[in-house]
C-alpha positions as CSV (number, residue, x, y, z in Angstrom):
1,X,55.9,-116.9,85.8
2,X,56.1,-117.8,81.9
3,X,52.2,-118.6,82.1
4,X,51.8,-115.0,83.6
5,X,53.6,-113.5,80.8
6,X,51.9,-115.4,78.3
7,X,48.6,-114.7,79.7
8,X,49.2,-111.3,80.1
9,X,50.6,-111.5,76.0
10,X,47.6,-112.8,74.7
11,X,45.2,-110.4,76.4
12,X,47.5,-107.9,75.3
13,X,47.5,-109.1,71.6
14,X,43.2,-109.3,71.7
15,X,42.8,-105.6,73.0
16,X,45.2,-104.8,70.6
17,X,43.7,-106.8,67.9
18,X,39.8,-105.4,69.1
19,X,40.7,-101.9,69.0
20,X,42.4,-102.2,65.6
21,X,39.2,-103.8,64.2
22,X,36.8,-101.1,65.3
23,X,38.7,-98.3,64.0
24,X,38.5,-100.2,60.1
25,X,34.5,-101.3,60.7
26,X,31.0,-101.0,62.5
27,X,31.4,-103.9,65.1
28,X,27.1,-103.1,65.7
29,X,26.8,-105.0,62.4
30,X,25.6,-108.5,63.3
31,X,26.4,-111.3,62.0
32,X,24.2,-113.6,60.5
33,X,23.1,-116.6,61.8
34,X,22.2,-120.1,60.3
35,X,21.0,-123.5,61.1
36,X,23.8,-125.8,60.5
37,X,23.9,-126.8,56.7
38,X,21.1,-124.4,55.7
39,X,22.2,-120.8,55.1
40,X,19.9,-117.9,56.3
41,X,19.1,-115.4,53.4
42,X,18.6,-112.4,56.5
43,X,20.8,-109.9,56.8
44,X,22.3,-108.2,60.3
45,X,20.2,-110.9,62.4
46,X,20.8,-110.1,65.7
47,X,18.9,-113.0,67.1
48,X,20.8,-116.5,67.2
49,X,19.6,-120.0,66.1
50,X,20.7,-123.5,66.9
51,X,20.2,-126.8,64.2
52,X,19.2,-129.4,66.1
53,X,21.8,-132.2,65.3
54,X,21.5,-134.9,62.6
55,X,22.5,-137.3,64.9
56,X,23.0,-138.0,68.7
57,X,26.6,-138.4,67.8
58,X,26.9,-135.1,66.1
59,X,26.1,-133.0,69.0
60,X,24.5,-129.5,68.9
61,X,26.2,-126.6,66.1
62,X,25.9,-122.8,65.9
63,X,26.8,-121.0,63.1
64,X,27.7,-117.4,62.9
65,X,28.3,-115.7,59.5
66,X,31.2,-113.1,59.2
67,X,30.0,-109.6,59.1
68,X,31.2,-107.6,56.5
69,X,34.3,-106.5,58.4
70,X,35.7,-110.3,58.4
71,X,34.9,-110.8,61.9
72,X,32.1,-112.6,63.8
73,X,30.1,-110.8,66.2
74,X,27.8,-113.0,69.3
75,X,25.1,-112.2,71.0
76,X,25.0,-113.8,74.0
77,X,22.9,-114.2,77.4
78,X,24.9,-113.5,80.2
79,X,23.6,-113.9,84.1
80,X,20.4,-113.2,82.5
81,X,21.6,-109.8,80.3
82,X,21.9,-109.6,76.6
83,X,25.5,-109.2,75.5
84,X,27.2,-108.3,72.4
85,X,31.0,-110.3,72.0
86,X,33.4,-110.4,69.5
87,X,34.8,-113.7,69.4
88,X,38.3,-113.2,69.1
89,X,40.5,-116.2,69.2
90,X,43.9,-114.2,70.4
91,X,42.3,-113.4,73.6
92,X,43.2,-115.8,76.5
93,X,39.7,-115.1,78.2
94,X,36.2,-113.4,78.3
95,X,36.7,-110.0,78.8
96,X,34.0,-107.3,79.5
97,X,33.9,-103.9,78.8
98,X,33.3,-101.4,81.7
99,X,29.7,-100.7,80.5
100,X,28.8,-104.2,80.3
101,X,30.5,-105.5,83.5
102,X,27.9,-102.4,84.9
103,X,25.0,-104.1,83.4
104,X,25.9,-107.5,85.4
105,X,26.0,-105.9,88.7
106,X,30.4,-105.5,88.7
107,X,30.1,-101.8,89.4
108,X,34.3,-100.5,89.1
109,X,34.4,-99.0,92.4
110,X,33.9,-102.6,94.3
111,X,36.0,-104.6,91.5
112,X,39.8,-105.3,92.6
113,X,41.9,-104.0,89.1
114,X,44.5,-106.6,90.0
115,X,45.5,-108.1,86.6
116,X,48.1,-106.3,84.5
117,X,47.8,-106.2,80.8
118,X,50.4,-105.2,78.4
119,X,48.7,-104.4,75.2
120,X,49.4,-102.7,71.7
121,X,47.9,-99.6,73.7
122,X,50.0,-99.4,76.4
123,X,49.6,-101.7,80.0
124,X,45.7,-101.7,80.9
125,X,44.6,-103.6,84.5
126,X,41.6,-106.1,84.3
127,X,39.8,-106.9,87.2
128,X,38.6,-111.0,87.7
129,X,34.8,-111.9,87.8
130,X,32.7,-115.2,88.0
131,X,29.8,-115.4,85.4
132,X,27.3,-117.5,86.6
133,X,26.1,-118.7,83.3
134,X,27.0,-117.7,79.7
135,X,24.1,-118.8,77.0
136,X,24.2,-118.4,73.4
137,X,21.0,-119.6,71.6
138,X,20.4,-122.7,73.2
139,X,23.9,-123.4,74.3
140,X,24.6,-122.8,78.5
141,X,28.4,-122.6,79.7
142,X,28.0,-122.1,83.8
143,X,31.1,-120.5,86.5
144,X,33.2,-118.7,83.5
145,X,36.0,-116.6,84.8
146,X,36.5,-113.4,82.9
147,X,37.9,-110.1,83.3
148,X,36.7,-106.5,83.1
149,X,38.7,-104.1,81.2
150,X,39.6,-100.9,83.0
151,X,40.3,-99.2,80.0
152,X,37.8,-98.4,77.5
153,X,37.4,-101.0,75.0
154,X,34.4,-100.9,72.4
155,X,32.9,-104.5,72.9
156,X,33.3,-107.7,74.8
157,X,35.5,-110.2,74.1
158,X,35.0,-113.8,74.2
159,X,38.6,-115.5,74.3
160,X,40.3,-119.0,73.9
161,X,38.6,-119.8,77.7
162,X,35.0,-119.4,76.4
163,X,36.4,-121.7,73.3
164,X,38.1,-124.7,75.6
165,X,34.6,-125.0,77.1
166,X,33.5,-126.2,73.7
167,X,33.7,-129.5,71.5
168,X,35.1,-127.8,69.2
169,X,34.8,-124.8,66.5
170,X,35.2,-124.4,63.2
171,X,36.0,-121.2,60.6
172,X,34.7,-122.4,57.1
173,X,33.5,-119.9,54.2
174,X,33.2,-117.4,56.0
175,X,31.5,-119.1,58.8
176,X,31.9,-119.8,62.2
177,X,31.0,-123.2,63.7
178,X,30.1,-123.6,67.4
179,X,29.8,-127.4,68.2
180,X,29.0,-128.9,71.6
């Protein structure tokens, strides 16, 4: 029962968190992307790059630059469909807004709103999908659980469940470090 709560806490914290954000900036501002150790001079990139590693021990890096509202902004491949995502570390899990969730197929009439969400908003209900694949740049993730937002939220969230899939991540200069 306290996992539930907590669950439901940190969901509640990321909406909350999300819609605070967009009301102060332009989330549609991409970040920029770099190779790892070699800064991109571009501007709103909205296509995504990964370094090859210097070493077989290293593993494989992304880096996403902040936009200029301070937060960092993904585009992503999912089941085939280009995403957008804010990566927002308070949120337990990937969730989708309604629109995108349309764009994968979940249409709202045949999704079970089952989850119960307690936000800075007031109580939203999410409803549990499988992605088959999530890919950034060259980067796969495969069978994802995430949940689509009932209520209307602006963009997608990807949460701390996307992150555990990881090596590891990194927010340095105003950069944020993908490594797996």
């Amino acid at each position: 029962m306290l996992a539930l709560a907590l669950r439901y806490l940190m969901v509640a914290v990321a909406v909350g968190a999300g819609f605070a954000m967009l009301q102060g900036g332009d989330w549609r501002e991409r970040a920029t992307t770099t190779r790892a150790g070699k800064p991109s001079t571009a501007r709103n990139a909205s296509h995504a790059t990964a370094a090859q590693p210097t070493s077989e021990s290293e593993g494989w890096e992304y880096v996403v630059e902040a936009g200029s509202h301070g937060h960092f902004v993904i585009d992503a491949v999912v089941n085939g469909v280009p995403l957008t995502f804010l990566l927002d570390t308070g949120a337990s899990e990937i969730v989708l807004t309604l629109d995108d969730a349309r764009q994968l197929g979940f249409l709202p009439q045949s999704l079970e709103f089952s989850q119960r969400f307690r936000t800075a908003n007031g109580e939203v209900r999410g409803a549990p999908v499988r992605l088959r694949e999530l890919r950034i740049g060259q980067f796969s993730l495969y069978d994802l659980d995430a949940s689509v937002n009932e209520a209307p939220l602006a963009i997608s969230l990807l949460g701390m469940s996307f992150l555990d899939r990881l090596n590891g991540y990194q927010v340095k200069d105003g950069r944020l470090i993908l490594r797996w």
